[in-house]
PADO-565738 format. One line per field, with one value per residue (C-alpha): x, y, z; residue number from 1; residue in one letter. Coordinates in Angstrom, 2 decimals. Layout:
// PADO-565738
east (X|...);
north (Y|...);
up (Z|...);
n (NUM|...);
res (a|...);
***
This chain:
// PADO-565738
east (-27.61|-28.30|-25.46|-26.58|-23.63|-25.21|-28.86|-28.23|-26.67|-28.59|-29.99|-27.73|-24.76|-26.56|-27.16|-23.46|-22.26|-24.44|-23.57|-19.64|-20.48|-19.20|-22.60|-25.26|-28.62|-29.34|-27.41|-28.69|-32.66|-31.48|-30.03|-33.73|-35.57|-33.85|-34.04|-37.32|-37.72|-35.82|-37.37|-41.30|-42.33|-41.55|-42.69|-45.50|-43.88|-45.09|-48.42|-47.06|-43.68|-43.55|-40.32|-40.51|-41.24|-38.40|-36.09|-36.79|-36.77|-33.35|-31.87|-33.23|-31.60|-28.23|-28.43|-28.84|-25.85|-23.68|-25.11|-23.71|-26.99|-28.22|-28.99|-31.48|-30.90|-32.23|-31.00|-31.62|-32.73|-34.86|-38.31|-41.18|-44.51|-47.55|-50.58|-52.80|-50.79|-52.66|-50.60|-51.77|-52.38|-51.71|-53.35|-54.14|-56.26|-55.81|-55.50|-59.36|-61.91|-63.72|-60.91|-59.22|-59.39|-59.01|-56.60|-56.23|-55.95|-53.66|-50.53|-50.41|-48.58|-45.95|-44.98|-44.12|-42.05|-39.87|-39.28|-38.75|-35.75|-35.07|-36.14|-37.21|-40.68|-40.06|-43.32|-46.20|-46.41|-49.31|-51.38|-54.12|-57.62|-57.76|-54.81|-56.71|-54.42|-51.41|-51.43|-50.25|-52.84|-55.39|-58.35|-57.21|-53.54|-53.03|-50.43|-47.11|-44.71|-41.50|-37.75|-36.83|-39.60|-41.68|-44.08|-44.28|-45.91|-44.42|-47.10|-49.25|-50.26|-47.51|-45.63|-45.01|-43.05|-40.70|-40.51|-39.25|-36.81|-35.66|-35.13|-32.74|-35.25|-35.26|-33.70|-36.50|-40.21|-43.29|-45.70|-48.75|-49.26|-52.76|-52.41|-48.28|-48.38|-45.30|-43.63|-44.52|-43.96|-40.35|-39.71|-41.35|-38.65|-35.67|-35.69|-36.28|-39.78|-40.83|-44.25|-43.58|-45.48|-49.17|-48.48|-45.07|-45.61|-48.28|-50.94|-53.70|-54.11|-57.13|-61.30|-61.00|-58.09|-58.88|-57.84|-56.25|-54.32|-53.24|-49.23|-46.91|-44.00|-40.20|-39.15|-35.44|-32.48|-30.86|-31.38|-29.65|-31.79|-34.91|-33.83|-33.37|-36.97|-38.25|-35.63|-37.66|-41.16|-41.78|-44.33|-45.64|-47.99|-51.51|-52.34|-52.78|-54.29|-52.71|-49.19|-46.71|-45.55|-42.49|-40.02|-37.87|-34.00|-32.41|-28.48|-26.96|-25.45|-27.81|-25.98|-25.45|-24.63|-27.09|-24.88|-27.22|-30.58|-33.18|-34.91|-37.61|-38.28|-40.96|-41.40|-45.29|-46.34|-49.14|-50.70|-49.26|-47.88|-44.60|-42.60|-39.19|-36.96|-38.30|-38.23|-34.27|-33.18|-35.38|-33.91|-30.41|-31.17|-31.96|-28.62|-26.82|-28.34|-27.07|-23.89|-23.61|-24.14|-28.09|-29.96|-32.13|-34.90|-37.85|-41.16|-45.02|-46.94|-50.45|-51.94|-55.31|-57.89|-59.86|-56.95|-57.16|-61.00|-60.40|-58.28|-60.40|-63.34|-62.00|-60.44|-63.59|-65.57|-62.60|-63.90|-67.28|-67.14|-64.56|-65.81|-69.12|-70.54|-68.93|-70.31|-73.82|-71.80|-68.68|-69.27|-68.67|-65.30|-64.03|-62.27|-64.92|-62.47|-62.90|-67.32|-67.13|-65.25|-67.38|-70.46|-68.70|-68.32|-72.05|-73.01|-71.77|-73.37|-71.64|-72.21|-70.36|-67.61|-66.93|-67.14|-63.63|-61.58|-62.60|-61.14|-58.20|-57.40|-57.24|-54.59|-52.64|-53.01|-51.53|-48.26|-47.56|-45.78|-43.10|-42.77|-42.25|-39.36|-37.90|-36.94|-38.43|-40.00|-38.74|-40.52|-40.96|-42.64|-44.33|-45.23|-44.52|-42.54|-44.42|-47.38|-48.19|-48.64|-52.11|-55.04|-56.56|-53.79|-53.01|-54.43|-57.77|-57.80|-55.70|-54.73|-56.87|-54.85|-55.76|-53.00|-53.57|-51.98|-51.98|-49.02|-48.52|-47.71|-48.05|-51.61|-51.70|-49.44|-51.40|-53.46|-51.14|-50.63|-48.11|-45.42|-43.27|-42.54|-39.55|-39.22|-35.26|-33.64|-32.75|-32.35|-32.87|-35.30|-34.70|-36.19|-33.79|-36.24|-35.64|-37.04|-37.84|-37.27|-39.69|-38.80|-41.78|-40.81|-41.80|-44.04|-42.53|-38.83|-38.45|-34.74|-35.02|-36.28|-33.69|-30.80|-31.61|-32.30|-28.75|-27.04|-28.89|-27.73|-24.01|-24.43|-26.00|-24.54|-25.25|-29.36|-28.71|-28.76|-29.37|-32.28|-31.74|-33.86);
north (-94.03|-95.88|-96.52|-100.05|-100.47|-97.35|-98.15|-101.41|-100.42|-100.55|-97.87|-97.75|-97.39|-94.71|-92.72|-93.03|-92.36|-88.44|-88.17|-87.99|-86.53|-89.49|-88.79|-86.40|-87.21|-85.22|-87.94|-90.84|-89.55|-89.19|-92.34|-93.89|-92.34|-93.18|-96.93|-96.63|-95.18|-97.86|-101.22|-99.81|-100.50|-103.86|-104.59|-102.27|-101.68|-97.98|-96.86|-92.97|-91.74|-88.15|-86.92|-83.29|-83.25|-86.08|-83.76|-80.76|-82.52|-84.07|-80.80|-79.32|-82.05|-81.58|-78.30|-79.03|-81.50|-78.53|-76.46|-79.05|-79.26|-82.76|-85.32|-88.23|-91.74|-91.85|-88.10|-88.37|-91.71|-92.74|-94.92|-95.72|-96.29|-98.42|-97.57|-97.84|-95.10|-92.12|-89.44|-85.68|-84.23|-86.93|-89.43|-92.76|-95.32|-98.98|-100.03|-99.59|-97.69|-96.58|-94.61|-93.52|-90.07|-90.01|-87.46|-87.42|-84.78|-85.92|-88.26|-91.59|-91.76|-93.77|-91.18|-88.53|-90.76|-91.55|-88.10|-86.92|-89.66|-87.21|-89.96|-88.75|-90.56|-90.81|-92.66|-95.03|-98.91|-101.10|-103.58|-105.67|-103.63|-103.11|-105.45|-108.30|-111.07|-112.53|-111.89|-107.93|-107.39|-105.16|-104.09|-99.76|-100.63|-103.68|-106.85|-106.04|-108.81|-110.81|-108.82|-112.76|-114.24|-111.27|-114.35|-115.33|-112.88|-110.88|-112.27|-109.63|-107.51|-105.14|-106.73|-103.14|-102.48|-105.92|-105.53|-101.88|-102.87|-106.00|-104.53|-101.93|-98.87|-97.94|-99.60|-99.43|-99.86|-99.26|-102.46|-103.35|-107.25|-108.43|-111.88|-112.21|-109.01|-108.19|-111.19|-112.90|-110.73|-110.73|-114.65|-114.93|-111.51|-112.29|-109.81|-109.12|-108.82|-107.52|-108.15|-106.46|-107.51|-105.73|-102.44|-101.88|-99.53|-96.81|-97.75|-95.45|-96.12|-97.62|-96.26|-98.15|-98.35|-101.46|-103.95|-107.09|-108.34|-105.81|-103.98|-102.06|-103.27|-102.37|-104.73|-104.28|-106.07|-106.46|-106.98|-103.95|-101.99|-103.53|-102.75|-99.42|-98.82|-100.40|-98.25|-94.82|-95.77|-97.22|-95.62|-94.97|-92.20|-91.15|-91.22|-95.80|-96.18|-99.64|-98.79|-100.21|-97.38|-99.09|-98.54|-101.25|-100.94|-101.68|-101.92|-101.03|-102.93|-105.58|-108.66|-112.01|-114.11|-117.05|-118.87|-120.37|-119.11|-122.51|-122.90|-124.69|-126.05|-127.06|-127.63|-128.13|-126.54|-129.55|-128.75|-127.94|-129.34|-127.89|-128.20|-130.50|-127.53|-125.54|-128.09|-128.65|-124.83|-124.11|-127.39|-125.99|-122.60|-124.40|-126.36|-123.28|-122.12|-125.10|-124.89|-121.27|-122.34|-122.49|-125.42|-125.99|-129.04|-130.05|-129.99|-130.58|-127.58|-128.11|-125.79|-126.78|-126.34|-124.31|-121.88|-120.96|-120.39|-118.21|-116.11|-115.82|-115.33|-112.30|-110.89|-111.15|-109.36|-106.75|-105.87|-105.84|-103.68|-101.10|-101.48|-103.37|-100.25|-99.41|-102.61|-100.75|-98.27|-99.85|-103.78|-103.76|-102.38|-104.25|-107.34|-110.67|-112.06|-109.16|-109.31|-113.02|-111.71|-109.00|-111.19|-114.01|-111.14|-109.75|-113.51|-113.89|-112.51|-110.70|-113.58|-115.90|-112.81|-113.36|-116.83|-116.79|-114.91|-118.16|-120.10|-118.01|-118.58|-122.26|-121.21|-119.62|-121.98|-124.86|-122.25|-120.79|-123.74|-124.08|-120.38|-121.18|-123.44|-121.81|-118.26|-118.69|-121.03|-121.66|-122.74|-121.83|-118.50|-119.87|-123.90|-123.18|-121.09|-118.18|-118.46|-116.77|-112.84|-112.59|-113.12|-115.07|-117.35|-119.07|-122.51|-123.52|-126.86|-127.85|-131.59|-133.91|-135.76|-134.83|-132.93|-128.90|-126.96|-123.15|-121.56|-119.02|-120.16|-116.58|-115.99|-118.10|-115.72|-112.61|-114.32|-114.40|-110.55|-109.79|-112.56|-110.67|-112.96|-112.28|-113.72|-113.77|-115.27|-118.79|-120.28|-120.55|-123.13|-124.67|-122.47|-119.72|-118.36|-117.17|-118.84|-117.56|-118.70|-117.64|-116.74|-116.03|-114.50|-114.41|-111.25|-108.29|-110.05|-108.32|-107.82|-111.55|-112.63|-109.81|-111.45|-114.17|-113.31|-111.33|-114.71|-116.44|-113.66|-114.37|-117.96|-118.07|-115.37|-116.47|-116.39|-112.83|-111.75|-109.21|-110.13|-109.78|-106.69);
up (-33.87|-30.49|-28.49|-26.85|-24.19|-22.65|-23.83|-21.65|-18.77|-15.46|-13.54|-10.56|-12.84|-14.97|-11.91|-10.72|-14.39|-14.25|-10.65|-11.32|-14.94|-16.89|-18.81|-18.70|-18.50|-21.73|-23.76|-21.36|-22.17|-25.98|-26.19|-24.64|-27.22|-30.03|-28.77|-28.21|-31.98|-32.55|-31.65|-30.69|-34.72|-34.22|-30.62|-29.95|-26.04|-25.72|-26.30|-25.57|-25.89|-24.30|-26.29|-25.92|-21.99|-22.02|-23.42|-22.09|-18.27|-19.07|-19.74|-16.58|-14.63|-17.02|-15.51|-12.07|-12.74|-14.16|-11.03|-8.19|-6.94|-4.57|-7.01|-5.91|-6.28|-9.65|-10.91|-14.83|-15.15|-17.98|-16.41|-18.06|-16.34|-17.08|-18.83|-16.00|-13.52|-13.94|-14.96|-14.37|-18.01|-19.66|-20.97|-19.31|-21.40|-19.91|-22.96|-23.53|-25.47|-22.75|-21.36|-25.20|-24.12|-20.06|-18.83|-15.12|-13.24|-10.98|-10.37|-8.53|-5.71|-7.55|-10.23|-7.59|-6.14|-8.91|-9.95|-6.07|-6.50|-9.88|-12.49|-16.21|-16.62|-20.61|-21.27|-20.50|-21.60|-23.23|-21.33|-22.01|-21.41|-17.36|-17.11|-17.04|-18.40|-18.89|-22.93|-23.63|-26.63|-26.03|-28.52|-28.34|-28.86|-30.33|-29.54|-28.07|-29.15|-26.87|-27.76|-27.67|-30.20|-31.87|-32.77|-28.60|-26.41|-23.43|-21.17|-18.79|-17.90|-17.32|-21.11|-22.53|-19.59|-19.20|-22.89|-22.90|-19.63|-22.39|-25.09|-23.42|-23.83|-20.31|-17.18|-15.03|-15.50|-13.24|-12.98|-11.10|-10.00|-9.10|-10.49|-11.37|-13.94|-13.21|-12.56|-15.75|-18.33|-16.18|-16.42|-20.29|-21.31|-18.83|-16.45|-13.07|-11.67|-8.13|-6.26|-3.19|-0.34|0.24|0.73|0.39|-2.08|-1.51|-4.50|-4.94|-8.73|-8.48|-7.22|-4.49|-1.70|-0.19|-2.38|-1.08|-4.02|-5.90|-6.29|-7.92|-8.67|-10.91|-13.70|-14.13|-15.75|-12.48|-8.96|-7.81|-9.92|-8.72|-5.16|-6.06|-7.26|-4.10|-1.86|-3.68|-3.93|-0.92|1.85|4.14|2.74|3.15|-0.40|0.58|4.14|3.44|3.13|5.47|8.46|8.58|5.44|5.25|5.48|1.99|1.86|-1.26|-3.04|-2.78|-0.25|-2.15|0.32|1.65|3.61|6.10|4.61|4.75|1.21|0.33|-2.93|-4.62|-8.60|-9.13|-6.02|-5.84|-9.10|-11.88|-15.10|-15.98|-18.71|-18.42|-19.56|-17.24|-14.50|-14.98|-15.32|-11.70|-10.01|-11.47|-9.89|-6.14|-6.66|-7.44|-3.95|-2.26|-3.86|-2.43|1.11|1.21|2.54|0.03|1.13|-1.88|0.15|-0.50|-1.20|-1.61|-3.72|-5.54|-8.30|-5.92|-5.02|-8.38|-9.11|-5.60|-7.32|-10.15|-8.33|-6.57|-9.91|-11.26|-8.80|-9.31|-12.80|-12.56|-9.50|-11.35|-15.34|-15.49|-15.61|-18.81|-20.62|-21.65|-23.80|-24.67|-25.00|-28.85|-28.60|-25.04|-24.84|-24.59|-21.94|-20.24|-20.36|-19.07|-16.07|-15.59|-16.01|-13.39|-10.78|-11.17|-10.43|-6.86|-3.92|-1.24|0.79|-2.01|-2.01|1.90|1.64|-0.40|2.57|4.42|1.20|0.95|4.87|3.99|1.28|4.16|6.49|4.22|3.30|6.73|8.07|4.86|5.93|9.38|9.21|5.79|4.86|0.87|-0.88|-4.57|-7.58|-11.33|-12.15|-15.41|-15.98|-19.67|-22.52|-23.80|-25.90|-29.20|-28.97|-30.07|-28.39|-31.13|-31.94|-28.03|-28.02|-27.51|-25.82|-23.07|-22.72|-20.89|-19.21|-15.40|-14.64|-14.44|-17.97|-17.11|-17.67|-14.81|-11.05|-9.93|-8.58|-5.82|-3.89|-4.98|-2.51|0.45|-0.31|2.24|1.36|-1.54|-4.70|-6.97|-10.82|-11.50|-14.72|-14.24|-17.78|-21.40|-23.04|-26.40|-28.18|-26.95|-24.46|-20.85|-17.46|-14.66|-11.25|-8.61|-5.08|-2.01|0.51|4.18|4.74|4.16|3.48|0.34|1.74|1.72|-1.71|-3.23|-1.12|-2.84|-6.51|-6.39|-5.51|-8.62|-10.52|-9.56|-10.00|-13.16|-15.09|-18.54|-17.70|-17.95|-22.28|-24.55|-27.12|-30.81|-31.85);
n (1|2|3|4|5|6|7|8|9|10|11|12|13|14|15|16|17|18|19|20|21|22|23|24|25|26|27|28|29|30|31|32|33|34|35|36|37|38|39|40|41|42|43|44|45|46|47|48|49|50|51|52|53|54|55|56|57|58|59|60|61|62|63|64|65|66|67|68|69|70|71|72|73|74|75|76|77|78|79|80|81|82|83|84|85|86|87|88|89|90|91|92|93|94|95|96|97|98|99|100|101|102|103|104|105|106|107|108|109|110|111|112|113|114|115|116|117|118|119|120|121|122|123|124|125|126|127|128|129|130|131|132|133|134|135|136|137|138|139|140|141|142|143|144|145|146|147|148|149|150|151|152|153|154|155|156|157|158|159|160|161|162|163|164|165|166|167|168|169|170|171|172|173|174|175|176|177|178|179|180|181|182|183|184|185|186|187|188|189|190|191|192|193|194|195|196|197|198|199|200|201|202|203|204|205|206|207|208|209|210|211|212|213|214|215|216|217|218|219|220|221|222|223|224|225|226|227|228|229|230|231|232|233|234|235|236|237|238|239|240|241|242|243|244|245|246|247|248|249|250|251|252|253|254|255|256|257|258|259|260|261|262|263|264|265|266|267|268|269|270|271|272|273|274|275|276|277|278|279|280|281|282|283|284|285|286|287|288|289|290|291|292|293|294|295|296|297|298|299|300|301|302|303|304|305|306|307|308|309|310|311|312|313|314|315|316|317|318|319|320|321|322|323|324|325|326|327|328|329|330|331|332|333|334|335|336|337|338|339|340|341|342|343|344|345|346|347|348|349|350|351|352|353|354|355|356|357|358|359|360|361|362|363|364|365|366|367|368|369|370|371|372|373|374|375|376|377|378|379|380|381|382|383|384|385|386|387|388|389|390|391|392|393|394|395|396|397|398|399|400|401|402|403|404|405|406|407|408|409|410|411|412|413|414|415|416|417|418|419|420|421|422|423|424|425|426|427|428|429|430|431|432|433|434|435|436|437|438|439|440|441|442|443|444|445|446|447|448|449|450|451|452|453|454|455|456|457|458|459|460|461|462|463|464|465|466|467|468|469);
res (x|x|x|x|x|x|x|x|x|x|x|x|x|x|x|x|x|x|x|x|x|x|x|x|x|x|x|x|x|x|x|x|x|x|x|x|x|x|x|x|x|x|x|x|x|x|x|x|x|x|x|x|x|x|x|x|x|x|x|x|x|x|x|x|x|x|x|x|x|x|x|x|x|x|x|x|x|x|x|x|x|x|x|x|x|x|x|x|x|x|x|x|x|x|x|x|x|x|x|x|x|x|x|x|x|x|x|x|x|x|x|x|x|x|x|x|x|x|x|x|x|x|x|x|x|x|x|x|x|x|x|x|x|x|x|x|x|x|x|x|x|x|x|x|x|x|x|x|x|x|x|x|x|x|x|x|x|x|x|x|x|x|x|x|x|x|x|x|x|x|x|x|x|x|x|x|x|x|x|x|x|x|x|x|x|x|x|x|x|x|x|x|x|x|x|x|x|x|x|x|x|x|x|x|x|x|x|x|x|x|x|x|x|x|x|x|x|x|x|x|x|x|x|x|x|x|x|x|x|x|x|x|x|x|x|x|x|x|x|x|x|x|x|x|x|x|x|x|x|x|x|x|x|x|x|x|x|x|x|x|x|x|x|x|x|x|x|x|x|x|x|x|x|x|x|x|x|x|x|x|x|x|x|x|x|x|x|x|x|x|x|x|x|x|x|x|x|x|x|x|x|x|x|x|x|x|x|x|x|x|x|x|x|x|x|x|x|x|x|x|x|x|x|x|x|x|x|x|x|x|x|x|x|x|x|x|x|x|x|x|x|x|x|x|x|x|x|x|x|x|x|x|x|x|x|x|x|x|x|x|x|x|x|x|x|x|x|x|x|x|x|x|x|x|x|x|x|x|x|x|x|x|x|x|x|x|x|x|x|x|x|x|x|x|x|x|x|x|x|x|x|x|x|x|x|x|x|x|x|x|x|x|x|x|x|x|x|x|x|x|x|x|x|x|x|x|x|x|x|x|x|x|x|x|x|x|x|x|x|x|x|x|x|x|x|x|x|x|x|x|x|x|x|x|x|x|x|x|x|x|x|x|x|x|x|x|x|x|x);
***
């Protein structure tokens, strides 16, 4: 029988609990895996669930408990990671055919780092095939389904994780963000998301190391927890010629104060449709702020059409330069969303590819000065509620009415890589679903954007719930 008061509490407190031998990771790793056992039937959050190694590494670390020995900061801790971290010797699909049976011979940077801190990697999380959208349904594993609404979808691409983190299975969960994968399935399960900014965190999960958009990132069920995760997987290290040679100072417990912090806000960012609900629960959140001695100021952000085709433009190349080769063998079994991005990328030249850097300075260029004269710039995470877990169900038309219906606000920054961007529980809906309030950072102020996110946290305590699975 799970125990949910300790199935649901956070990983700095789970840490503290085996340090002073309140309990020992052997029970905490039990517990995990008998919640996973639990609530995976009806959610579909793990695609593998490595019991046996589980087990066998939480009694090691029991041991080293019993022993005295140094503990790290995460001694014992139950994490899961995604489905796209390669994992030496085990298997590492992303959520695809044409890597069913793929077992890597080696570990990402990321997974070394978690268990240096002592964490118990208990297993990995679905994702759409290659991560490629915000809908966790892929065709080799299937659709993973919202603790909240098990007919609403997690959103993507990291939604086995935020669902695992949700559902109390784990505390902590690994995600990558190219596009706001970890930040949405955070607002659309209510948890905490974190896009570091580029390079924060050593990521050598993909062929290539030069990637401009891509991150990992923790989903957690509370700021100090995500904080945490930063403070032991970020760089520098050689395994990303891109990580930062500066780690940045993270104080413990996270600060909450923003007494004098200069906010800007900004509900549509230029361009989007968002829902009322979520319009009132975000402007709540920025008065909250205020109330709390921020100056909060609305502002015009001008974020366009073409921003987003940018973004999809370079996402597209993305996949046809790391799967299009995989289309000749495996195009009856991969996702069609994922062949029309594939086929997008193989249409533009490299001379069409450099052309968008020029676009994307543009992008800059219009945010830098709200950045200038403000230390974060607040909006929604997600324009609308979650939509329906499968693929095949989500509507097909959008309204015409001029006005631009997608639901995720996240992208856009993926393309100012070094500001960080936090999604932090700001609300419920009427249909008893969380919201997510967004918070981008200055470059490389994740201290900033966490600062921040712990002070919503205080001020809205009741965005913070338990789902009903």
């Amino acid at each position: 029988m799970t125990d949910l008061e300790l199935a649901f509490t956070g990983a700095v407190d789970l840490a503290r609990m085996i340090a002073t031998r309140a309990v020992s990771p052997a029970e905490v790793v039990s517990n995990a895996l008998s919640r996973i056992d639990e609530v995976n039937p009806k959610l579909n959050c793990f695609c593998f669930v490595w019991h046996d190694e589980a087990v066998d590494a939480a009694d090691a670390a029991t041991r080293a408990v019993a022993r005295g020995e140094e503990l790290g900061p995460l001694h014992g801790v139950p994490v899961a990671l995604k489905d796209t971290t390669p994992t030496a010797g085990h298997r590492t699909t992303l959520g695809s055919y044409t890597h069913e049976h793929w077992i890597p011979d080696r570990d990402a940077y990321i997974v070394g780092a978690l268990r240096r801190a002592g964490a118990i990697v208990i297993g990995k999380t679905t994702t759409p095939e290659f991560a490629h959208t915000l809908v966790t349904d892929s065709p080799l594993w299937g659709v993973t389904r919202n603790p909240w609404n098990l007919e609403r979808t997690t959103g993507g691409s990291s939604g086995g994780s935020a669902a695992a983190v949700a559902a109390g299975c784990v505390p902590l969960a690994e995600g990558t963000d190219m596009g706001g994968s970890v930040r949405i399935p955070a607002a659309w399960c209510g948890i905490v998301g974190l896009k570091p900014g580029l390079g924060r965190i050593p990521m050598d999960t993909l062929p290539g190391l030069f990637d401009l958009m891509s991150h990992h990132g923790p989903l957690a069920r509370t700021i100090d927890d995500a904080s945490l995760f930063l403070q032991v997987a970020q760089g520098p290290d050689d395994a990303d010629i891109l990580s930062l040679p500066c780690p940045l100072d993270l104080p413990a417990p996270v600060p909450a104060s923003v007494e004098g912090l200069r906010l800007a806000l900004s509900i549509d960012l230029g361009l989007w449709a968002v829902d009322p609900e979520i319009e009132v629960a975000v402007r709540g959140a920025a008065a909250a702020l205020r109330d709390a001695g921020a100056a909060v100021e609305e502002v015009e952000v001008s974020v366009t059409r073409k921003d987003e085709e940018i973004w999809v433009d370079l996402w597209s190349v993305f996949m046809a330069t790391y799967y299009g080769h995989l289309v000749e063998t495996y195009a009856a079994k991969m996702d069609p969303d994922v062949l029309d991005l594939i086929e997008r990328g193989n249409k533009l030249s490299a001379v069409q590819l450099k052309r968008l850097e020029v676009e994307r300075t543009g992008l800059w260029r219009r945010l830098a000065p709200v950045f200038a004269s403000h230390d974060a710039l607040l909006c929604p995470t997600m324009a609308t509620g979650p939509s329906p877990a499968a693929k095949v169900d989500r509507p097909k038309d959008r309204p015409d009415d001029g006005r631009y219906h997608a639901a995720d606000m996240t992208g856009v920054f993926n393309l100012v890589a070094p500001c960080p961007a936090l999604s932090v529980p700001c609300g419920w809906d009427g249909h008893a679903l969380p919201i997510g309030l967004q918070v981008v950072g200055r470059r490389w102020r994740e201290d900033t954007v966490l600062q921040i996110g712990r002070a919503v946290e205080l001020a809205i305590p009741g965005a913070i719930r338990r789902p009903p699975i």
